[in-house]
C-alpha positions in Angstrom: -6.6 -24.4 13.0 -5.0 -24.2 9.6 -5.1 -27.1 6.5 -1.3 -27.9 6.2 -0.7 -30.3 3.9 0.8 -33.9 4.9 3.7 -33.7 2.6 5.0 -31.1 -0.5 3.3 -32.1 -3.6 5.9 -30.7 -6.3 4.6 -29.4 -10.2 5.7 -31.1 -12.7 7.9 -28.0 -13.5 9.4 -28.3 -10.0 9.7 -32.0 -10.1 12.1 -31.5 -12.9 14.2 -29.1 -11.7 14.8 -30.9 -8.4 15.8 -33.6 -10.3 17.9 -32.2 -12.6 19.8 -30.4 -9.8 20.3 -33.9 -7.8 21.6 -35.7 -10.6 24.0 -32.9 -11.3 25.1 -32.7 -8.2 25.3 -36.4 -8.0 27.5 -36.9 -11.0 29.5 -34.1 -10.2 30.6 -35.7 -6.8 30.5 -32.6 -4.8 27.6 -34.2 -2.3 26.3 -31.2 -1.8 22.5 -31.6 0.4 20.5 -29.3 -1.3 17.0 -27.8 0.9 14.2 -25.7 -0.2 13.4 -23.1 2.2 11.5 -20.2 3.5 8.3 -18.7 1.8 8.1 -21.4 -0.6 8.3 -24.7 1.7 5.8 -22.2 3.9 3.5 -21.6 1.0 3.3 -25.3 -0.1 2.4 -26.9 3.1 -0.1 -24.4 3.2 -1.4 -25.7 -0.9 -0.5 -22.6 -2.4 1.7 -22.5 -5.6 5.2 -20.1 -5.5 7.6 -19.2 -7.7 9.8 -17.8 -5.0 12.6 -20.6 -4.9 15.5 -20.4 -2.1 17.9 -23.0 -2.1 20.3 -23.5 0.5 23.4 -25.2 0.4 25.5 -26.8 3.1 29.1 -27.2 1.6 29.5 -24.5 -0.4 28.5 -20.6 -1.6 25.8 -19.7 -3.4 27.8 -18.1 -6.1 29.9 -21.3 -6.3 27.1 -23.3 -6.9 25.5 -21.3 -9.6 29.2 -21.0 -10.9 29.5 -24.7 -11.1 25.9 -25.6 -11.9 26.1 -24.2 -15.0 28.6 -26.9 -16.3 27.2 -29.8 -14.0 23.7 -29.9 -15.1 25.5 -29.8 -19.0 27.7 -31.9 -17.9 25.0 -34.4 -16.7 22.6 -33.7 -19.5 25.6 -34.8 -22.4 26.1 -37.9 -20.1 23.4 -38.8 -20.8 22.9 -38.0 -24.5 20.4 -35.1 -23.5 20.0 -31.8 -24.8 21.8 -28.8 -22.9 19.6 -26.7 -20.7 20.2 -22.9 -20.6 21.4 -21.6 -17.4 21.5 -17.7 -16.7 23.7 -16.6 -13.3 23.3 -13.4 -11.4 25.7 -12.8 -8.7 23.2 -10.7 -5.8 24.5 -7.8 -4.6 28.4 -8.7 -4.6 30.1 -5.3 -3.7 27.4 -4.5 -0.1 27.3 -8.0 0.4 30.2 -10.2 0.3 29.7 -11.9 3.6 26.4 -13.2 2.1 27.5 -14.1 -1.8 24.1 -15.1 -2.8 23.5 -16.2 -6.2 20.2 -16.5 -8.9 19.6 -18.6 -11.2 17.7 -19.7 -14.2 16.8 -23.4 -15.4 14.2 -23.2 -18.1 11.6 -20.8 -16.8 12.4 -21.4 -13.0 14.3 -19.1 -11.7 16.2 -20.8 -8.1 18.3 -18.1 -5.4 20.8 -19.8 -4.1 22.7 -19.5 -0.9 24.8 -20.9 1.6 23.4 -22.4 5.2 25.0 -19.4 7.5 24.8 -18.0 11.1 24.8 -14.6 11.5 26.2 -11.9 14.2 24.9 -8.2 14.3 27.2 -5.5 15.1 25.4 -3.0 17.4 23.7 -0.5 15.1 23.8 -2.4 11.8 21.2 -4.5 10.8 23.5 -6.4 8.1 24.9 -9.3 10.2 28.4 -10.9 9.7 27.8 -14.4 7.9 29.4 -17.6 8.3 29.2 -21.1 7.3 26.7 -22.3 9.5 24.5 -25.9 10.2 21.2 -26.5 8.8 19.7 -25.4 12.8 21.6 -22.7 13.0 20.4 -20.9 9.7 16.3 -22.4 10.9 17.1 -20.3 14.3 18.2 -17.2 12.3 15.6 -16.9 10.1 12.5 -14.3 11.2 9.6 -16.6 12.1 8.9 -20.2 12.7 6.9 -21.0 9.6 9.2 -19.5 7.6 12.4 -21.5 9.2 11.2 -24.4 7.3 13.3 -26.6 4.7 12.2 -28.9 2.0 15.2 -31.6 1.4 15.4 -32.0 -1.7 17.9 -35.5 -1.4 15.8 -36.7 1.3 12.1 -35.7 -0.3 11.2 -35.0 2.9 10.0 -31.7 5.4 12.3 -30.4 8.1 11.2 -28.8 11.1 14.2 -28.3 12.8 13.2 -25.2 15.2 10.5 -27.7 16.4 8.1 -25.3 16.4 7.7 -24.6 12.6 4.8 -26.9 11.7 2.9 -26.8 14.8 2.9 -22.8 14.7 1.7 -23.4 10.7 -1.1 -25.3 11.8 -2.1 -23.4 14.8 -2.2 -20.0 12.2 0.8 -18.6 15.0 3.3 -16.4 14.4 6.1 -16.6 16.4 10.4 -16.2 16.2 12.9 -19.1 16.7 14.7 -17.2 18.8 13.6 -14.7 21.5 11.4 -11.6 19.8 13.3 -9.1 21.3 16.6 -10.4 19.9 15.4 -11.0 16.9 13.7 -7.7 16.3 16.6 -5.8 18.0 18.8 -7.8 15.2 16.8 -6.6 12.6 14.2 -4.2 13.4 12.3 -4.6 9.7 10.8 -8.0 10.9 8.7 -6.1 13.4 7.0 -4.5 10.1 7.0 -8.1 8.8 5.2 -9.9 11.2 2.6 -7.7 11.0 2.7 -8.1 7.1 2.7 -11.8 7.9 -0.2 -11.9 10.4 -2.6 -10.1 8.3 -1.9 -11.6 4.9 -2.4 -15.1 6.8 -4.8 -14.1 9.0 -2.5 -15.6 11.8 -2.3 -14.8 15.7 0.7 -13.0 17.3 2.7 -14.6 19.6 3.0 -12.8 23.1 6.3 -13.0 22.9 6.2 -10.7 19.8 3.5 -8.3 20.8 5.5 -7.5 24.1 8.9 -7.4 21.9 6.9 -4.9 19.0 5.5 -2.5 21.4 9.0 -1.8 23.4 10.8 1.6 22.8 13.9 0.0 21.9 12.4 -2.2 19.1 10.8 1.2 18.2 14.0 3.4 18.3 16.1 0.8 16.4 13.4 0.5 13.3 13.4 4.3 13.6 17.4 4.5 13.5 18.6 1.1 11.8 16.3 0.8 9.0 16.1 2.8 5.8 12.5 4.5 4.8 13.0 2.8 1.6 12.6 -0.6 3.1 9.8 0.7 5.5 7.8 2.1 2.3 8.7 -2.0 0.7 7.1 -3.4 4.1 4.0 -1.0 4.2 3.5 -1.4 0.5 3.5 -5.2 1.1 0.4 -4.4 3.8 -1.4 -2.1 1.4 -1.4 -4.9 -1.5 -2.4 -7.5 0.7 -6.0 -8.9 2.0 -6.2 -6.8 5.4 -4.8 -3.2 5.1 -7.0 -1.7 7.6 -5.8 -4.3 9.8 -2.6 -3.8 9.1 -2.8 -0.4 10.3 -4.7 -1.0 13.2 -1.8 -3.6 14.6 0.8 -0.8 13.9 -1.3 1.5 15.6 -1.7 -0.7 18.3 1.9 -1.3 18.6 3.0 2.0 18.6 4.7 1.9 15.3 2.8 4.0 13.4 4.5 7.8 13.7 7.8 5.4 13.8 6.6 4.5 9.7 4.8 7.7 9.3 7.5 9.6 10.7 5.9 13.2 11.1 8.1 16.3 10.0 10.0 17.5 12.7 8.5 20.9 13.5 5.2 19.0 13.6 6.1 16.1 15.7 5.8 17.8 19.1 1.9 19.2 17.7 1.1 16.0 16.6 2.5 13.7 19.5 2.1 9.9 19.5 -1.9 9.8 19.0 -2.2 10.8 15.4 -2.7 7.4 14.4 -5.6 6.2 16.2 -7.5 8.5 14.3 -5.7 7.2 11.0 -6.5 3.9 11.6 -9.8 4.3 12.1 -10.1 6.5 8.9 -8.3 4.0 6.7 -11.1 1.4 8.3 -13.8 3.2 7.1 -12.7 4.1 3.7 -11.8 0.5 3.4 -15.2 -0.6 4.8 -17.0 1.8 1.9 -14.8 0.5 -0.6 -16.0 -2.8 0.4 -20.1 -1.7 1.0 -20.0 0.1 -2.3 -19.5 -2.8 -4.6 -16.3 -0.5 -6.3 -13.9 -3.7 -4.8 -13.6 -5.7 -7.5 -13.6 -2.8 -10.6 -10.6 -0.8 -9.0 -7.1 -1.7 -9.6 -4.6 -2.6 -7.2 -2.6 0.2 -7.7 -6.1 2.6 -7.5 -7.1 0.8 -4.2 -3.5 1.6 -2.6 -4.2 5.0 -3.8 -7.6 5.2 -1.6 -6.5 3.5 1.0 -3.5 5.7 1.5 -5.1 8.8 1.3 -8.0 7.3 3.5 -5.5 6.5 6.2 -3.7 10.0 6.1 -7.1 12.1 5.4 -7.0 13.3 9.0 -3.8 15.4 8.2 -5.9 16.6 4.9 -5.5 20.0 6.1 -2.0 20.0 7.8 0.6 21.6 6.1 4.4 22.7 6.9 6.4 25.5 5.0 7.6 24.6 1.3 11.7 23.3 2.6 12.3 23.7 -1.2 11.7 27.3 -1.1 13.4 28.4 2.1 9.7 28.8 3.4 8.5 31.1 0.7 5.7 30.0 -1.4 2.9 27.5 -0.8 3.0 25.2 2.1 3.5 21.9 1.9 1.0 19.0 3.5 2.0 17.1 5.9 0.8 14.1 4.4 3.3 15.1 0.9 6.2 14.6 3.3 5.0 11.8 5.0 4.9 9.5 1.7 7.7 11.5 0.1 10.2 11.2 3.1 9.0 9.1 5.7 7.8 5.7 3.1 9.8 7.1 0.2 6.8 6.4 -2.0 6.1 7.7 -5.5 5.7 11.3 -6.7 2.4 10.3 -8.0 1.0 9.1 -4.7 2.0 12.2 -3.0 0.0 14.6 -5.9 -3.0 11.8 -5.8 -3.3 12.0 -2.2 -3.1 15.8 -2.2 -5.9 16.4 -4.8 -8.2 13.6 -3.4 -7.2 15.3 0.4 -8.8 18.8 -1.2 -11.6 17.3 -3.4 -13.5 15.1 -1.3 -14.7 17.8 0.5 -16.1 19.7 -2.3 -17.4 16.5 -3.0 -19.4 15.9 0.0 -20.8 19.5 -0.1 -22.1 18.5 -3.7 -23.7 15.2 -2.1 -25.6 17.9 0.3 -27.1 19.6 -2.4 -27.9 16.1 -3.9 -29.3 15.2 -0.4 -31.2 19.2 -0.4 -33.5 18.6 -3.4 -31.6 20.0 -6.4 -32.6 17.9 -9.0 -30.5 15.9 -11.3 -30.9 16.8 -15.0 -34.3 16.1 -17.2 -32.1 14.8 -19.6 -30.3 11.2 -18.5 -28.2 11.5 -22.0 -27.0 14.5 -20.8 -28.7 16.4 -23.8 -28.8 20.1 -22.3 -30.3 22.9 -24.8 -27.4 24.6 -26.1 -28.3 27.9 -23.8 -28.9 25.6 -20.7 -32.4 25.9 -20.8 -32.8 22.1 -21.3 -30.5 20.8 -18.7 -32.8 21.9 -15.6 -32.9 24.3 -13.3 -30.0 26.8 -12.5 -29.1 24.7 -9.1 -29.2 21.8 -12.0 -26.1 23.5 -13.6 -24.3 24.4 -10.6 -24.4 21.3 -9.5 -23.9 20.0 -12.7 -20.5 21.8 -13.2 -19.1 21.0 -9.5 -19.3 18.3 -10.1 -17.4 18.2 -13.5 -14.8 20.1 -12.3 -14.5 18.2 -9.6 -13.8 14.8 -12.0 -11.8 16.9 -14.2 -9.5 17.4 -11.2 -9.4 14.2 -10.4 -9.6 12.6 -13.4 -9.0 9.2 -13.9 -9.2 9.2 -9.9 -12.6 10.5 -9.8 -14.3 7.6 -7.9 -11.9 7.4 -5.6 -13.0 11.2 -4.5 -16.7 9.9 -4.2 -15.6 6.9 -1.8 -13.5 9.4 0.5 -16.2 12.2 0.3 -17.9 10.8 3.2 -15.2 10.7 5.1 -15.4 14.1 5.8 -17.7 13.7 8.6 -16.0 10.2 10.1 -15.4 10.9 13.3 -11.9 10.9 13.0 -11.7 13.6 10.1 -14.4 16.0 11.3 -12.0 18.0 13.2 -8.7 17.7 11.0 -5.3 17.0 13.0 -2.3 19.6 12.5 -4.1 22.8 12.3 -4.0 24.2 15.4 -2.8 22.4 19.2 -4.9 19.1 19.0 -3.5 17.8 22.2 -6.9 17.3 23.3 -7.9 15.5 20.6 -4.8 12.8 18.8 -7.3 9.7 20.7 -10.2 10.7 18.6 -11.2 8.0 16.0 -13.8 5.4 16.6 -11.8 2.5 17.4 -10.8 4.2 21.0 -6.5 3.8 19.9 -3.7 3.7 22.0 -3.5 7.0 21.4 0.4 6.4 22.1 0.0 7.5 25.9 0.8 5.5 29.3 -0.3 2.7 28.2 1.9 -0.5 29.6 3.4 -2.7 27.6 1.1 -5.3 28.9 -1.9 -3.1 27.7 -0.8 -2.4 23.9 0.5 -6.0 23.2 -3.5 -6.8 25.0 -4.8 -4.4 22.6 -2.6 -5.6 19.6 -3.3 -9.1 20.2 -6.9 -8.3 20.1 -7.0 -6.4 17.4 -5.0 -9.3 15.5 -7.7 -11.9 16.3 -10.0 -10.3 15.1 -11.9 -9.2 18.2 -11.3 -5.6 18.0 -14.4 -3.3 17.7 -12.7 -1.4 14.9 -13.8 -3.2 11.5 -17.2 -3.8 13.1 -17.6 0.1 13.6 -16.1 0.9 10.1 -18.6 -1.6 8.3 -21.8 -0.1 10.7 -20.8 3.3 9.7 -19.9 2.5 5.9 -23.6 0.7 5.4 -25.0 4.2 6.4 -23.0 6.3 4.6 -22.7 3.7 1.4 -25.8 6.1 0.3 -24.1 9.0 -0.3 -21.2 7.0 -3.0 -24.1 5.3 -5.1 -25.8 9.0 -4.8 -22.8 11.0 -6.3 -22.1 7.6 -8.9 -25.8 7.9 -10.0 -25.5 11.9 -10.6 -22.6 11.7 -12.3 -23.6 9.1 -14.8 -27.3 11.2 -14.7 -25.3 14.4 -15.7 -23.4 12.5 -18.4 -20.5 13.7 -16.7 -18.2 9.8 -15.9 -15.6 10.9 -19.5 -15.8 14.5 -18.5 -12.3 14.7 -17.4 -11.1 13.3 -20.9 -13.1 16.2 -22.7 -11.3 18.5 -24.4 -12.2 22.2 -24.2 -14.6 23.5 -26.9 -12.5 26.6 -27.5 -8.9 27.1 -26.9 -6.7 30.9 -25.9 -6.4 32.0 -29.2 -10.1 31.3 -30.0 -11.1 33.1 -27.3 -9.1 36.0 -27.7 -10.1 36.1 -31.5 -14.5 36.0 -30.7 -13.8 38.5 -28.2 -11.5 40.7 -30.0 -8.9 40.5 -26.6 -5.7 41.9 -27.5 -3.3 40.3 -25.1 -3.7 37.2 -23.2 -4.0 38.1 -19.3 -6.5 37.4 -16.0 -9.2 38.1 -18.3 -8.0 34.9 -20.6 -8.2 32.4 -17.5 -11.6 33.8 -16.5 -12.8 33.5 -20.0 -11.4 29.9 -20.3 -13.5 28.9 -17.1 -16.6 30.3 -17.9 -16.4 28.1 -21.3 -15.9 24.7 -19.9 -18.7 25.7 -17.0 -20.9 25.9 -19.9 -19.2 23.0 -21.9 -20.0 20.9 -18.2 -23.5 22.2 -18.1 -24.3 21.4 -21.9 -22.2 18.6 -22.2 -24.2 18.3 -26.0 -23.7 21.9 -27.1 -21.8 23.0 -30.2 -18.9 25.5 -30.4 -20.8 28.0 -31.8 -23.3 27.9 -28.5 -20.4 28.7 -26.6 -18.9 31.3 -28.6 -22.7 33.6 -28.1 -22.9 32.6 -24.2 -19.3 33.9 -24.2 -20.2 37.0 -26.5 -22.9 37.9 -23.7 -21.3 37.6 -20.9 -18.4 39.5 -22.3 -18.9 42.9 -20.3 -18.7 40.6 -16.6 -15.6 38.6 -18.0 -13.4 41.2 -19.5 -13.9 43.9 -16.7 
């Protein structure tokens, strides 16, 4: 059971708007019943503050209101010999939606949206509904879920659960639509994404009801056709911010909704099939499971867990790849994974390149952690005080390891322990053999958490599965965190080295010598292949002596001269 408060116990901030409103209202004689609803009645009862204020109205628009508000609350304030608030308006959206004619506005610092209490009717194919005025049940019964068809009555001070089910389904942590899933889902396909957003932020159960509506191919095929990939990408974001990502994952997974959000491109789709996300699901568990095992949780930010997370969850495809669309196929392929979060969740450019270099370095990574692992030892010198030839900074696998490593970081660069926290996953179980390279038929159900696998299951079976996996009594997350506590070693392994080598800036260095330097020590004529090579070999010494001077360089660069200018 959940703890739902008795009553709404309003801020002192909140107490004042209310009342402002109601005595506005009331002197302005339009006896307008003013109710609170949606997240933030949902959020109170459960005694978490919000700022996310949604008034409904039952006589009159949205835009009206805020219209008239502005000189009612004035209006009420000089009545009464009181200073004038400042009131800002923004009409939402009026040009796409003028059925809707949704208001916000600003009292003080409270910012309120206002709209009118509507029904709504979907025309086949459209998920924006035709609006009209509508009574307080009828705009509780179109609303997505039960807990969040709550009101708040502002005149009345007083909760209303007019669905009947609203507080009940609160306190029993169960999500579950006023109106028949299937309907409601069909109506607008995004809620399916949102009531797995819902359950794992909340932790809360999914009705049957829902789980048999989510896994159907016409809830599927409609959030496929009716919904835009920008307002996917919103929805999944939502999961990736939120308390349970993995989960998340694992429910659309479950579902069968996960190549519907991470639509594959189309001359993959037929390679790839249904399956590919078992094997994502589980890999987003275990980089998730690390993260937490590793003790990294709390240091990362939330934009640098997204990052890991997303690139955990799509590391099976690491080494898929589809020809470059931009260059009529010429040139270098493109990964699979670049035009899953380019197209498919319309994400940010600098996801796609983050995910791409962490997808190539965390193997190169993990091969470094073998040579950790094979007895190469990490440098005599924990200040990373190498003698300006190298002599001092141990032996010669000392340095090779040494500079993989920097590289490595200097590729990442302000990513860098993101790439140690995936490097194990390289031999998970569902990225040993990467997806997308060759036919894979044989293997899209690989993964430890035994997936769907998008097959023959029946209806019956996935919502069984999702419901499971919901509750909490899925085997995946107790897998991941078995598997993370033995491979946890091989993070605090490559932290230790890199902080041993000196190396944890390395990426912020700049380069000893620049081109022209170079070209002038070695008396090089023309910049060319030779100038790249030349370049290279200086910061693999600068990484190996990350305390020698210029002038060290410059002679290890003058001997090996006759190698790098050939």
């Amino acid at each position: 059971m959940v703890t739902v408060q008795e009553a709404i116990s309003l801020t002192q901030e909140e107490q004042e708007l209310f009342t402002l409103l109601l005595e506005s209202v009331k002197h302005a004689g339009t006896d307008t019943t003013l109710r609170c609803a949606g997240g933030w009645v949902r959020d109170k009862l459960l005694g978490k503050e919000s700022k996310d204020i949604d008034v409904a109205l039952d006589n009159m628009l949205g835009k009206d209101f805020a219209d008239k508000a502005r000189r009612m609350v004035n209006d009420y304030l000089q009545s009464q010999g009181r200073e004038t608030k400042k009131a800002a308006v923004i009409h939402s959206n009026p040009d796409q939606s003028k059925h809707l004619e949704t208001a916000r506005m600003r009292v003080n610092d409270l910012w309120i949206d206002l709209v009118n209490l509507r029904s709504e009717t979907y025309a086949e194919g459209s998920r924006i509904p035709t609006m009209e005025f509508g009574t307080p049940l009828q705009d509780a019964e179109r609303r997505d879920f039960t807990i969040n068809a709550l009101f708040y009555n502002l005149n009345q001070g007083a909760v209303e659960d007019l669905t009947g089910r609203g507080l009940a389904d609160l306190r029993a942590g169960l999500l579950r639509t006023p109106l028949p899933a299937s309907e409601t889902f069909l109506d607008d396909p995004l809620r399916v994404l949102r009531a797995v957003r819902f359950a794992t932020r909340f932790g809360f159960d999914l009705h049957p009801e829902i789980l048999q509506a989510a896994a159907s191919d016409k809830v599927r095929t409609a959030l496929g056709q009716k919904i835009s990939r920008e307002r996917i990408g919103t929805e999944l974001e939502g999961m990736f911010n939120g308390t349970a990502p993995s989960l998340a994952v694992l429910l659309l997974e479950r579902l069968r909704l996960f190549p519907v959000v991470f639509a594959a491109p189309p001359q993959n789709t037929q390679q790839l099939g249904e399956g590919f996300g078992a094997p994502c699901a589980s890999a987003i568990a275990a980089a998730e499971a690390l993260l937490k095992a590793s003790g990294l949780a709390e240091e990362l930010p939330v934009e640098e867990r997204r990052l890991l997370l997303l690139a955990g969850c799509l590391f099976p495809l690491r080494r898929a790849t589809i020809p470059n669309p931009a260059k009529g196929g010429r040139g270098a392929p493109v990964p699979v994974s670049a035009y899953m979060i380019r197209e498919s969740i319309k994400w940010r450019v600098k996801e796609v390149d983050g995910t791409a270099l962490l997808h190539e370095v965390a193997p190169d990574l993990a091969q470094i952690s073998q040579q950790l692992r094979a007895g190469a030892p990490i440098g005599g010198n924990g200040d990373g005080s190498g003698g300006e030839a190298g002599a001092e900074g141990g032996s010669v696998d000392d340095q090779n390891v040494r500079v993989a490593l920097g590289h490595a970081i200097r590729k990442l660069k302000q990513h860098w322990k993101l790439g140690v926290l995936l490097a194990p996953l390289v031999h998970h179980p569902s990225s040993a053999q990467p997806l997308g390279v060759e036919d894979v038929g044989q293997t899209q159900g690989g993964g430890s958490g035994g997936g769907s696998g998008g097959g023959g299951a029946s209806a019956a079976q996935l919502a069984e599965a999702a419901a499971a996996a919901a509750a909490g009594r899925d085997t995946e997350a107790v897998e991941a965190a078995a598997w993370a506590a033995g491979q946890v070693g091989t993070v605090n392994e490559l932290l230790a080295a890199v902080h041993a080598f000196g190396l944890q800036d390395c990426w912020q260095w700049k380069p000893l010598l620049d081109g022209k330097e170079v070209m002038s020590v070695l008396g090089m004529k023309k910049a060319g292949p030779q100038l790249g090579k030349v370049l290279a070999a200086a910061m693999d010494w600068q990484l190996a002596n990350p305390q020698g001077s210029k002038a060290a360089c410059i002679e290890h660069l003058k001997q090996r001269a006759p190698e790098l200018l050939v």
